[in-house]
C-alpha positions in Angstrom: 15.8 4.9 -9.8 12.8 3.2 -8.0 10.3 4.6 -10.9 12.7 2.8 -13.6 12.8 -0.5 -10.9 8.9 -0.3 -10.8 8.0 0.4 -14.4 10.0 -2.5 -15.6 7.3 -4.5 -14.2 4.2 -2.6 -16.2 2.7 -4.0 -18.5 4.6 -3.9 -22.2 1.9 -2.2 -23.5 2.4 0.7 -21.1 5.5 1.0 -22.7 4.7 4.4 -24.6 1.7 5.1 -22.3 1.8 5.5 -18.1 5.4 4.0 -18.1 6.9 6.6 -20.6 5.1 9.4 -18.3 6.6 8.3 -15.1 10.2 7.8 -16.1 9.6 11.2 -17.8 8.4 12.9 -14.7 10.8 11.1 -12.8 14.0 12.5 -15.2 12.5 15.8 -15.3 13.2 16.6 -11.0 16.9 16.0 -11.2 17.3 17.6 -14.3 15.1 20.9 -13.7 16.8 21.6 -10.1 20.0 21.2 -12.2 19.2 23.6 -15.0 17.8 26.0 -11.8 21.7 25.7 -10.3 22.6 27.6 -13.4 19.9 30.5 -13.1 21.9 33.6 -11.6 19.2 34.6 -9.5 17.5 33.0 -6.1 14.3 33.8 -7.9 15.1 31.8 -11.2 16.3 29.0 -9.3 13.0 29.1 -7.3 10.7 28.6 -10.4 13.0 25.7 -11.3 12.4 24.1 -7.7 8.6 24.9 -8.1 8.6 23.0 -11.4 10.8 20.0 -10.2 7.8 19.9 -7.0 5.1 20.0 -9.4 6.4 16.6 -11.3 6.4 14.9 -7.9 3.3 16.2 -7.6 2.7 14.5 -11.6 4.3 11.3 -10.4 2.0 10.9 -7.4 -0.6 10.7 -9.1 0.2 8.4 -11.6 1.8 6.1 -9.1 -2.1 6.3 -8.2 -3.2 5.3 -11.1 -0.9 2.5 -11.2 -1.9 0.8 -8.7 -5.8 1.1 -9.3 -4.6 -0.5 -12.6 -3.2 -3.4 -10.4 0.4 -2.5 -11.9 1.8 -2.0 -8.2 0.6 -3.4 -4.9 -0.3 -1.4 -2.2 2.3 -2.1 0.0 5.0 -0.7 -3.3 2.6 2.1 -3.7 3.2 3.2 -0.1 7.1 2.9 -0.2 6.9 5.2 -3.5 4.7 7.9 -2.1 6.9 8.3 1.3 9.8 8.4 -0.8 8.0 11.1 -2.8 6.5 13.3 0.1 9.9 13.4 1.9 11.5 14.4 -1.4 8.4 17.3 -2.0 8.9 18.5 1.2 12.6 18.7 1.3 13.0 20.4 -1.8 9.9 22.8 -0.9 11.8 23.9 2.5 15.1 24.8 0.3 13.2 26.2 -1.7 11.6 28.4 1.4 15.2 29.2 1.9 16.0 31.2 -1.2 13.5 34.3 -0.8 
């Protein structure tokens, strides 16, 4: 939800270009740890989990980018990215859990 929040405030013609990318990577977390629930094994669900990490990682550094575009302030940048990093590391230790 914050990536949707923050992107309404891009530019319009980022529409198609960073914008697009975010909201994708940002749809693609939820929905790959929930196609890895369905996976009958721990190591199935594990690739899932690995994928869903490495669009946080995707996000980060586009929120990066963003902001050396002057889309987001610094201060919004920081929120975002310790949002992010609690979320990476979360889902990495579950994912620790299923060896």
């Amino acid at each position: 939800m914050d990536v949707y929040k923050t992107t309404l405030n891009f530019p319009e013609s980022e529409k198609f270009g960073l914008s697009s990318q975010l909201r994708r990577a940002s749809v693609s977390v939820p929905s790959n740890i929930a196609e890895g629930c369905s996976r009958k094994s721990n190591k199935e669900f594990s690739r899932f989990l690995e994928i869903a990490i490495g669009s946080m990682y995707e996000m980060e550094s586009q929120l990066l980018v963003s902001m050396d575009l002057n889309f987001i302030k610094n201060d919004e940048l920081e929120l975002l990215l310790t949002k992010l990093s609690s979320l990476i590391k979360m889902t990495s230790k579950f994912k620790s859990t299923l060896r």
